[in-house]
C-alpha positions in Angstrom: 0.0 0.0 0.0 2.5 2.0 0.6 4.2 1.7 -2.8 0.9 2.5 -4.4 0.4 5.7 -2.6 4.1 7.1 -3.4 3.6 6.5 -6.9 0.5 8.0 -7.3 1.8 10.9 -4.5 1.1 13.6 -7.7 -2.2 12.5 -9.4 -3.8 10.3 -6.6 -2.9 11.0 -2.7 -4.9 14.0 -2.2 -7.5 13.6 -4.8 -11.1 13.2 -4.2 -10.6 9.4 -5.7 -8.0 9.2 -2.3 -10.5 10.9 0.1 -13.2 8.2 -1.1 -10.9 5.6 -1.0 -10.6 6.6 3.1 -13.9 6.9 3.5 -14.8 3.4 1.8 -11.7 1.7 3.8 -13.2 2.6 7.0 -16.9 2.2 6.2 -15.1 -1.5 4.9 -13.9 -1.9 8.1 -16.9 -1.6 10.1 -18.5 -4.5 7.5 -15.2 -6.6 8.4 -15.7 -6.9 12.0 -19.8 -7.5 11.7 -19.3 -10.6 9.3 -16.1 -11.9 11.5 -18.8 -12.8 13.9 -22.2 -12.6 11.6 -22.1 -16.4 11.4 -21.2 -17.2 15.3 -23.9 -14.5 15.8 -26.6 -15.4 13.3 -26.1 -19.3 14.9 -26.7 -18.0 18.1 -30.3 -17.3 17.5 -30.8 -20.2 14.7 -28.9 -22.8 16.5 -28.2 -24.7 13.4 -26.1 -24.3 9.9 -28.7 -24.7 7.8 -30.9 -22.4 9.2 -28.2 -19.8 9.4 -27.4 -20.3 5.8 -31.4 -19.7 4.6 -31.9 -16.7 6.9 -28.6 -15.3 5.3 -29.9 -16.5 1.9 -33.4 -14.3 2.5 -31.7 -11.6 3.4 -30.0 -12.0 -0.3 -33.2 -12.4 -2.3 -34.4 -9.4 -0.2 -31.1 -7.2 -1.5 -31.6 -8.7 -5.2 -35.0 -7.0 -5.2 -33.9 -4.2 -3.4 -31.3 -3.4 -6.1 -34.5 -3.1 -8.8 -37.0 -1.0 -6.5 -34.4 1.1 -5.5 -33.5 2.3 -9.6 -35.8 5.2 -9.6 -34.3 6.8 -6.0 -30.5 5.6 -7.3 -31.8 7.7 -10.5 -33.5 10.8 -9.0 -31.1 11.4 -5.8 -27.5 13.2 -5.6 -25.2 10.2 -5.1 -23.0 12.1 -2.6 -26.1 12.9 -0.7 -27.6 10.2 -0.4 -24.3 8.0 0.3 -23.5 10.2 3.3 -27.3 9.5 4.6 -26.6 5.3 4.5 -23.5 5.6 6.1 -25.4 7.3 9.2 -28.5 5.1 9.3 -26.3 2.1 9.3 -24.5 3.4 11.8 -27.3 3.7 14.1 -28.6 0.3 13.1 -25.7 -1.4 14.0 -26.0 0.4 18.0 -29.4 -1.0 17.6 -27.8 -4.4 16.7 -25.4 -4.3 19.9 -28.6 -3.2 22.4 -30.9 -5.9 21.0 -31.3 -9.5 21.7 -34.7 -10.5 20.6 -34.9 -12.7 17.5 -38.1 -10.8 16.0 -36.3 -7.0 16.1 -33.4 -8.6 15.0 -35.3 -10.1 12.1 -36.9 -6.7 11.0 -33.3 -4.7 11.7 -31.5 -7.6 9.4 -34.4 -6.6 6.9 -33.7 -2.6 7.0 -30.1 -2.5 7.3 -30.1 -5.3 4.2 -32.0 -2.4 2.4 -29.7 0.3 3.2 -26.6 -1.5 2.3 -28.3 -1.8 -1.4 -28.4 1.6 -1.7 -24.4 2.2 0.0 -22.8 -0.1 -2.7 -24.7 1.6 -5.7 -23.9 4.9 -4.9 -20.2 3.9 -3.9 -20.3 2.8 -7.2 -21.8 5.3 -9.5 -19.4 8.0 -7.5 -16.0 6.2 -8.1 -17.1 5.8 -11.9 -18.4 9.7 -12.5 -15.3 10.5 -10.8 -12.9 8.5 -12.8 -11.2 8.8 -16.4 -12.4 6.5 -18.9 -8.7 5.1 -19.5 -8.2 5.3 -15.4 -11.4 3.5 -14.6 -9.5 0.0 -13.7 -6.5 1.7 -11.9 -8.7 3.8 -9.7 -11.4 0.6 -9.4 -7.5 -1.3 -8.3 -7.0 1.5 -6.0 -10.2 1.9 -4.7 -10.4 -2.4 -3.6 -7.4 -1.9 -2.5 -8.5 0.2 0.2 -11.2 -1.8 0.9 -9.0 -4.8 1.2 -6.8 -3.4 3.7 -9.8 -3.2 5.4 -10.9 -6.7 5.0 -7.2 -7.5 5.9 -6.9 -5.5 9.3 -10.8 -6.3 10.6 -11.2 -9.5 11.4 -7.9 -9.6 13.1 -8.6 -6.3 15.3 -12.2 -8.2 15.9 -10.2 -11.8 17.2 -6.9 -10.3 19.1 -8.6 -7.5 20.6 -13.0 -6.9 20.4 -13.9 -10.5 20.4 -12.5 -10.8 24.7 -15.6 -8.2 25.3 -18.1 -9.7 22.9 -20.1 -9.3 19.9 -22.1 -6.2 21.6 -18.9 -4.2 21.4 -18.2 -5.5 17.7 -21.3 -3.9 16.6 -20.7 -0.8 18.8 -17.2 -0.3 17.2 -18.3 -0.6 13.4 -21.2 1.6 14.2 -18.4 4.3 15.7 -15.9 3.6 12.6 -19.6 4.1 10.2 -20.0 7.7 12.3 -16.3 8.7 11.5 -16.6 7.8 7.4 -19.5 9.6 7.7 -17.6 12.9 9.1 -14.8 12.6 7.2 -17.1 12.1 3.5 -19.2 15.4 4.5 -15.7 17.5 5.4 -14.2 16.6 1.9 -17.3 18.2 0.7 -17.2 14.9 -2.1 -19.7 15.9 -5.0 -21.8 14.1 -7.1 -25.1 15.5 -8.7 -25.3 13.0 -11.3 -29.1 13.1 -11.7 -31.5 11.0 -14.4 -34.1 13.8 -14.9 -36.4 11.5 -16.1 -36.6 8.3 -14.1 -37.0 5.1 -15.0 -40.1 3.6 -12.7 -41.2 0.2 -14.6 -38.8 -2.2 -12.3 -40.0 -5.2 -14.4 -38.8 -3.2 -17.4 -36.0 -2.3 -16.5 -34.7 -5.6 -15.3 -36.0 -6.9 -18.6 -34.1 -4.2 -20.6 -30.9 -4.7 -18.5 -30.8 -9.0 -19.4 -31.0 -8.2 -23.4 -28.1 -7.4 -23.6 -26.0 -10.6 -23.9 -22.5 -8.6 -23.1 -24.6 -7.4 -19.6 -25.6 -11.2 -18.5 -22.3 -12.4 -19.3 -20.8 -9.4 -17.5 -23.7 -9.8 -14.8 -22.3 -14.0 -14.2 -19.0 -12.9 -13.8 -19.6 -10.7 -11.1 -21.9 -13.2 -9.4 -19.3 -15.7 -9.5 -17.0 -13.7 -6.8 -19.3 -13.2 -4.1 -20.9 -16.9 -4.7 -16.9 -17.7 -3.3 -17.2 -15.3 -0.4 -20.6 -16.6 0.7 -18.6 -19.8 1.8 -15.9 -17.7 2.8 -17.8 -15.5 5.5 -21.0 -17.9 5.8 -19.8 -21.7 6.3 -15.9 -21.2 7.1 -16.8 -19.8 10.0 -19.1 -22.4 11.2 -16.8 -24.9 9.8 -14.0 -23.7 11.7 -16.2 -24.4 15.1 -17.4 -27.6 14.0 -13.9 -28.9 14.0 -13.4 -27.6 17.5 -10.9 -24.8 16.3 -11.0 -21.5 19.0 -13.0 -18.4 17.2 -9.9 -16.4 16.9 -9.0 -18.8 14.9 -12.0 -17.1 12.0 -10.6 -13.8 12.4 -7.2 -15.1 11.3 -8.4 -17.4 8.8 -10.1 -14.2 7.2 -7.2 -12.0 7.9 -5.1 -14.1 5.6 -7.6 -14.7 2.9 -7.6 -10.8 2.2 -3.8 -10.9 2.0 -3.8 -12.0 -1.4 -6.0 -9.6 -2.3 -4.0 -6.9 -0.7 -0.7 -7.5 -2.3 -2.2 -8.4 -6.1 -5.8 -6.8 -6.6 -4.1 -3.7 -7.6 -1.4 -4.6 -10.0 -3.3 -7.0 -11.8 -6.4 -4.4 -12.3 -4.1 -2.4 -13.7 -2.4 -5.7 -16.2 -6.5 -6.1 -17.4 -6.6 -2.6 -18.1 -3.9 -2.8 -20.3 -4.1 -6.2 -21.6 -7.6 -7.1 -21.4 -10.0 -9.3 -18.8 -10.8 -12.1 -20.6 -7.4 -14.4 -19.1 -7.4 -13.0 -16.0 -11.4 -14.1 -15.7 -10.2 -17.5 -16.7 -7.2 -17.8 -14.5 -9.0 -16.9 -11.7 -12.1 -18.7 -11.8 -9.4 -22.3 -12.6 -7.8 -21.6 -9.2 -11.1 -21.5 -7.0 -12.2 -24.7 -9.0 -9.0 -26.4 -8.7 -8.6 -25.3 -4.8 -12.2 -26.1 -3.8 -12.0 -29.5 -5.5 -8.2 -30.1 -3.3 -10.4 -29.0 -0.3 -13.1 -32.1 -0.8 -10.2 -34.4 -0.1 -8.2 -33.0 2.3 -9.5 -34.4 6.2 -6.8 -31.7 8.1 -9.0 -28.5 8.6 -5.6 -26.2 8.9 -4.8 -27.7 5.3 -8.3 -27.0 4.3 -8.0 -23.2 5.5 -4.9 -23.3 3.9 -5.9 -24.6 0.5 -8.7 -21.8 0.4 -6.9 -19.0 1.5 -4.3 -19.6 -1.7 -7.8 -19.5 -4.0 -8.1 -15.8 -2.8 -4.8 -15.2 -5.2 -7.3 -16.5 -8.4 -10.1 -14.1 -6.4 -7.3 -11.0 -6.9 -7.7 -11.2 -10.4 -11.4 -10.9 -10.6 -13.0 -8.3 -8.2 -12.1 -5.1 -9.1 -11.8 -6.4 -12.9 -15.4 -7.8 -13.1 -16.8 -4.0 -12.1 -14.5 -2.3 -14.5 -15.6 -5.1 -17.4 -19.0 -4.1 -16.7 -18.8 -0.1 -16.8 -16.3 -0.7 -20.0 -18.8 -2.5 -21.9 -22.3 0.2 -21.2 -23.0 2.6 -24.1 -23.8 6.1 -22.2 -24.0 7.5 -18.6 -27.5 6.8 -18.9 -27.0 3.2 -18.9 -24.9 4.0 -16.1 -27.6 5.1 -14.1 -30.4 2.8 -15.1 -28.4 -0.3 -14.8 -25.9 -0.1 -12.1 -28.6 -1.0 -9.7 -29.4 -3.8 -11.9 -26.0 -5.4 -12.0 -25.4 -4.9 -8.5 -27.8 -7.5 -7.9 -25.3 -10.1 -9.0 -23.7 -9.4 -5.8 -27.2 -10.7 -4.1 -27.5 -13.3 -6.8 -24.0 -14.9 -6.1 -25.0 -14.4 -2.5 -27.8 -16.9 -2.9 -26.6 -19.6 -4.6 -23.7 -19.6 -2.5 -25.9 -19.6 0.6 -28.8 -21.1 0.4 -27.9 -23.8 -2.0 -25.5 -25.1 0.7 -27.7 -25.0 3.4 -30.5 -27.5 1.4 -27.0 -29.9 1.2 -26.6 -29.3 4.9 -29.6 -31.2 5.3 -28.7 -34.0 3.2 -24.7 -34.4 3.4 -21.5 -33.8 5.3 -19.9 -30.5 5.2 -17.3 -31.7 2.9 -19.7 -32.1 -0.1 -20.3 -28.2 0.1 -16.4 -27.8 -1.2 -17.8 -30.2 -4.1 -20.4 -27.9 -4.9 -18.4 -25.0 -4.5 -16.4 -26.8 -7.7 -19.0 -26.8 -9.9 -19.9 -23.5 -9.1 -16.6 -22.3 -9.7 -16.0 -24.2 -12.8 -19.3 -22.9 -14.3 -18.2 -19.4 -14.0 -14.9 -20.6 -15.8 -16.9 -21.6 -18.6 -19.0 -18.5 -18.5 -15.7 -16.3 -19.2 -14.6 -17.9 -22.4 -17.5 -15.5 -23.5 -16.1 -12.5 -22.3 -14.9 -9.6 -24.4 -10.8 -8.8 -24.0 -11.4 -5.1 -23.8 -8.0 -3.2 -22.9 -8.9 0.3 -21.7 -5.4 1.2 -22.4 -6.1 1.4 -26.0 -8.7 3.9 -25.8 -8.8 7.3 -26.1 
């Protein structure tokens, strides 16, 4: 990281890109300590896998509808204004979070703060795009993941070595604190964007059918889905298959710790090798290494080795995260696509989400926890198969 920012000391350091990429690392953080202990937390209520993994996989379905309903409000509001007002209500959701300890008002806060993290990644989104180059839209997408990975890196360590002694009360307490001081610091750089669709696109059943006709966005759509199908088993089932197997909780926050490693020290020089060279190898490299890991992980019995195995598959994940969002803006038309179907793909997030949880959780039912790496293979593999259709776009050749 610090590499990066001495390069960039002239063009990026004190740019607004650099004062969102401070704002996003610490609204990231707050997300890293919740899901370090979402599982243990979520089976705390449900007192069972499987029911953890479907109430986790509602809450998707819930987001993936979200993402459509919420087009006309994405559209008609001021993106800075209305990312500032997320960060705040989360923020209070999650002292709400810590207070609470009755399954129905967690239930119905799950539901809302679901809601309002739909609108925080679209936002996030449509403001690092208005506010990036064409040419520098995979650098600054490398920079800006990079941020979010230090994040990712840092949390869930800070969460088992130091939060996790006074419980999950003060987990949700901190990232509510961390969501308040993002929140200060995005207002003080006075961060702009009144990109605003003056006339607003309302049909959600149209626009969701407009936004799968094009075969470049489905394609672009799977890709994207793909990644966070990996993390569900990541953050979701690691976690609970690190207790099953007797292993101390600390031992999630440093399982997670070194899965974001990877991330940290490649996500951002290969963003910047697809922009150049293209996406479509990188897409394929990346998707062979979860399949090939995951399928190592059904025949390993060690659970170290198995924690092992999958935090090496979080190198092939390096070349796919911020690559897959940059593929998608690269191949729109106008800012009015922009707009109209950010929202839209976002909901591969959701989608990826719900295959990856709820699909294992009907296995649960059925099989030994090892089958879910098996799954996880043919997931993986299909979304290898899915990127031979990709276009090799290389940003650096445009104007």
């Amino acid at each position: 990281m610090g590499v990066l920012i001495r390069k960039y000391r002239g063009s990026f350091l004190f740019t607004g890109m650099a004062k969102l990429a401070i704002v996003l690392f610490l609204a990231s953080l707050a997300s890293a300590f919740i899901d370090t202990v979402w599982a243990v937390y979520l089976e705390g209520f449900f007192h069972n896998e499987s029911y953890v993994g479907l109430f986790s996989g509602f809450l998707s379905v819930l987001a993936f509808i979200s993402f459509f309903f919420l087009v006309p409000l994405i559209e008609k509001s001021k993106k800075s204004v209305l990312y500032s007002s997320v960060l705040l209500l989360a923020a209070l959701l999650y002292i709400l979070f810590a207070l609470n300890r009755n399954l129905v008002i967690f239930i119905f806060l799950s539901i809302f703060l679901t809601i309002i993290v739909s609108i925080k990644i679209t936002t996030m989104g449509i403001i690092v795009k208005d506010k990036s180059n064409k040419k520098d839209l995979s650098r600054n997408e490398g920079v800006i993941y990079s941020f979010n990975n230090v994040a990712w890196l840092i949390g869930p360590l800070i969460v088992s070595l130091i939060l996790l002694d006074f419980g999950h009360s003060v987990v949700f307490l901190s990232s509510a604190l961390l969501l308040f001081l993002a929140f200060l610091l995005f207002k003080i750089s006075r961060i702009k964007d009144d990109n605003v669709v003056k006339k607003v696109d309302t049909n959600v059943f149209k626009n969701f059918l407009e936004f799968f006709k094009s075969k470049d966005r489905v394609i672009s759509y799977l890709i994207g889905a793909g990644v966070t199908t990996w993390w569900a088993l990541i953050y979701l089932y690691m976690p609970l298959f690190i207790i099953d197997h007797g292993l101390k909780e600390y031992w999630i926050g440093i399982f997670l710790f070194a899965c974001a490693l990877p991330l940290i020290l490649f996500e951002y020089p290969f963003s910047k090798m697809a922009g150049k060279y293209g996406p479509k190898k990188f897409f394929l490299i990346g998707y062979s290494i979860a399949t090939i890991t995951s399928l190592i992980a059904f025949f390993i019995s060690s659970p170290y080795a198995v924690l092992g195995i999958l935090v090496f598959a979080s190198v092939g994940f390096a070349m796919l995260e911020p690559t897959s969002e940059a593929y998608f803006f690269d191949i729109l038309k106008n800012k009015k696509d922009e707009n109209r179907f950010y929202g839209p793909y976002n909901t591969a997030i959701e989608t990826g989400l719900i295959f990856g949880k709820i699909t294992p959780a009907i296995l649960l039912f059925f099989l030994p926890f090892k089958y879910v790496f098996l799954l996880f293979t043919g997931f993986m593999f299909f979304f290898f198969i899915i990127s031979l259709k990709t276009k090799n776009v290389a940003e650096a050749k445009k104007n």
